[in-house]
C-alpha positions, -999 to 999 in steps of 0.1 A, spaced: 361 354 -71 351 329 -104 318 343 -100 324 379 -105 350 370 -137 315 353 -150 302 390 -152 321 398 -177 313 368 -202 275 373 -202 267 368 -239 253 404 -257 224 381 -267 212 376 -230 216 413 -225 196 422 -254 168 392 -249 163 402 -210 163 440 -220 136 432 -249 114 411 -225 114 438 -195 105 462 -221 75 438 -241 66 425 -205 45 457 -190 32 463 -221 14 431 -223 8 423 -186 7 458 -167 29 459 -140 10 488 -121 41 505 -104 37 536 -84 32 567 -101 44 600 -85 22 628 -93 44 660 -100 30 696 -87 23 707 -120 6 687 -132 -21 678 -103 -23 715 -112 -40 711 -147 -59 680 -136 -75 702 -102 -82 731 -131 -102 708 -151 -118 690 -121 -133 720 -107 -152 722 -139 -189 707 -141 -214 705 -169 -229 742 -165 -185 753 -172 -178 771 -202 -160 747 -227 -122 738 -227 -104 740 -258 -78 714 -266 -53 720 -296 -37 689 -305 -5 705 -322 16 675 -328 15 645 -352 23 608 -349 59 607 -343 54 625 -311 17 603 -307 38 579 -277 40 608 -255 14 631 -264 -17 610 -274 -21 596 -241 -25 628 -224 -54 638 -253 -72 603 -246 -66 609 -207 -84 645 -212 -109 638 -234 -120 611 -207 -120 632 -177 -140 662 -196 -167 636 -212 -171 617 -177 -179 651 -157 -202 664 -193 -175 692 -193 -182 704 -235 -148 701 -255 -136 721 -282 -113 709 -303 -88 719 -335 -55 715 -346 -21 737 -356 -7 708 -372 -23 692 -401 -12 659 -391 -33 668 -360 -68 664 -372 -61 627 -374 -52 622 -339 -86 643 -331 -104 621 -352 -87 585 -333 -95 597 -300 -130 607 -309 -140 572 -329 -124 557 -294 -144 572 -272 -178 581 -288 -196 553 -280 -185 546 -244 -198 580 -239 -224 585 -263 -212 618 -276 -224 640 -304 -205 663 -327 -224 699 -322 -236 690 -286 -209 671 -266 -181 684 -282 -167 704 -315 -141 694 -339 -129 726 -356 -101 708 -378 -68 726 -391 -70 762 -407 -35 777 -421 -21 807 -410 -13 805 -373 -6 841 -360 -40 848 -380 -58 822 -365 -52 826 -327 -59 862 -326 -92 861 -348 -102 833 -325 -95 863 -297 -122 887 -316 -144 859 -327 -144 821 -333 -168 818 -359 -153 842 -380 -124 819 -383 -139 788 -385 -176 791 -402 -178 754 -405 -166 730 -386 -144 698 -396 -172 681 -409 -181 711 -430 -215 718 -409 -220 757 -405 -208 765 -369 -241 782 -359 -260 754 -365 -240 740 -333 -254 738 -296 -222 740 -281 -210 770 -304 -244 793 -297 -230 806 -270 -188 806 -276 -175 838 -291 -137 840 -279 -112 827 -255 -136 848 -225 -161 818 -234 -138 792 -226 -127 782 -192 -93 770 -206 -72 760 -234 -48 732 -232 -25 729 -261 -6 698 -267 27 703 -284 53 684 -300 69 719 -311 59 748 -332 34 760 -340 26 749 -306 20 761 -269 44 791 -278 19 800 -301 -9 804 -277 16 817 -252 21 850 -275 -13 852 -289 -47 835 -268 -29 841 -230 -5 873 -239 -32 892 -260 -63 879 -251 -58 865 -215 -72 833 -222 -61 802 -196 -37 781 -211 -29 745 -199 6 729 -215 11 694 -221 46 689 -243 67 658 -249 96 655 -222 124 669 -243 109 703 -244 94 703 -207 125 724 -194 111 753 -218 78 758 -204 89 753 -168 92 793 -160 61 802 -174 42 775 -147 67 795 -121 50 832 -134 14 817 -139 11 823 -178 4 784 -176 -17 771 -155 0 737 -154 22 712 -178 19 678 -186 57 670 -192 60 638 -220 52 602 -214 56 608 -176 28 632 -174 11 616 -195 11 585 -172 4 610 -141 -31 622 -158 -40 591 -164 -38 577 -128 -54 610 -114 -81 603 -135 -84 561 -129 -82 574 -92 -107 603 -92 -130 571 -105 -138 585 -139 -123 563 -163 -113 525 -162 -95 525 -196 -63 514 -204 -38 531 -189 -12 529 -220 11 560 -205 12 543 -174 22 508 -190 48 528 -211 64 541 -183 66 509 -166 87 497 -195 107 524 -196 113 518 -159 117 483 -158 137 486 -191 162 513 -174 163 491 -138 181 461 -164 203 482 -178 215 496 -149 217 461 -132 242 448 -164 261 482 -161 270 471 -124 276 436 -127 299 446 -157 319 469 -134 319 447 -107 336 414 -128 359 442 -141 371 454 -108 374 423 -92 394 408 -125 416 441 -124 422 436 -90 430 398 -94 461 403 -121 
């Protein structure tokens, strides 16, 4: 009975020191705990891998900024790595300002282990105000939107642009959001108007929200925060194209191993309290 009244005199320094270390532990040495792949989004990932080098080009949107980067990154690093490993050609732009700065990490992290080229490989279009303007001129004609690309080279001087005129010239577009302007965005405008193929990935808060339009097929599948993140990830490390780090995956084993200590305090807590209570 002494032993369970001990329960409830565990210092809030332990608590907070073991919590910190299960948190700082997977982060430094990855843990490598199973990863359940959801329906939705082995979804995306099959739409992308039926894709080869002869494919149109996918379109990725990177409409978030670096407060949301934890969730939402990951999944633009785990794409970018599963088009450039099968020489699927990537378009690229942002509805966020803040957005052409991810672009721009992702791409100086990965150019040389795949020995892209901007113009060739892939296309950074960068931001352009105006959102309801933008999407549906990108529906009658790209280059009308964005003459020059982010590096202020004319479009038409691009290989990968000769051929690209609208959202019929791409075999998807995946927008990652972190909120609006966002994946609603292209909802109303590239998939509504224009038909175009629209892959979601979203940070976990707003998941719930795009869930009915997986159900009616407007989106094609969802990446749903930090989870889905990790999800992509270990498709792709299993599929054999990328041996990265798998920084979603060792997020999410913090998060789990972080949650599993808390829990395990909540119980012993209740446990030295009911045994206490039910000594007086």
């Amino acid at each position: 009975m002494k032993i369970f009244g001990l329960f409830l005199k565990i210092p809030r320094q332990v608590v907070f020191l073991t919590i910190a270390i299960a948190v700082a532990l997977p982060l430094i040495i990855p843990l490598g705990m199973p990863v359940n792949i959801m329906p939705q989004s082995k979804k995306l990932f099959d739409a992308i891998d039926d894709l080869n080098e002869n494919s149109e080009a996918v379109l990725i949107s990177c409409d978030f900024d670096p407060q949301s980067m934890p969730e939402l990154y990951p999944m633009l690093v785990a794409m970018l790595n599963h088009c450039f490993s099968k020489k699927i050609k990537v378009i690229l732009l942002a509805l966020w300002p803040q957005g052409t700065g991810m672009v721009e990490m992702a791409i100086d992290d990965l150019a040389s282990k795949y020995n892209i080229k901007s113009g060739e490989e892939y296309a950074f279009l960068g931001y352009k105000f105006g959102v309801a303007a933008v999407l549906l001129g990108m529906g009658e004609n790209i280059k009308d939107v964005f003459p020059v690309d982010y590096y202020g080279t004319p479009i038409d001087s691009l290989t990968i642009m000769h051929d690209l005129r609208n959202y019929k010239d791409l075999s998807y577009v995946i927008s990652l959001s972190a909120g609006d302007p966002g994946y609603r965005a292209w909802l109303l405008y590239a998939q509504a108007r224009y038909g175009a193929k629209l892959g979601v990935g979203v940070t976990a808060v707003s998941a719930a929200d795009v869930y009915p339009y997986v159900e009616t097929g407007q989106v094609i599948g969802l990446l749903s925060g930090m989870k889905g993140a990790s999800e992509y990830e270990t498709m792709v490390s299993r599929a054999g194209y990328s041996t990265g780090d798998l920084k979603a995956t060792q997020g999410m084993d913090a998060q789990s191993l972080g949650h599993l200590i808390i829990m395990i305090f909540i119980i012993l807590g209740n446990t030295g309290y009911f045994f206490a209570r039910r000594k007086k």
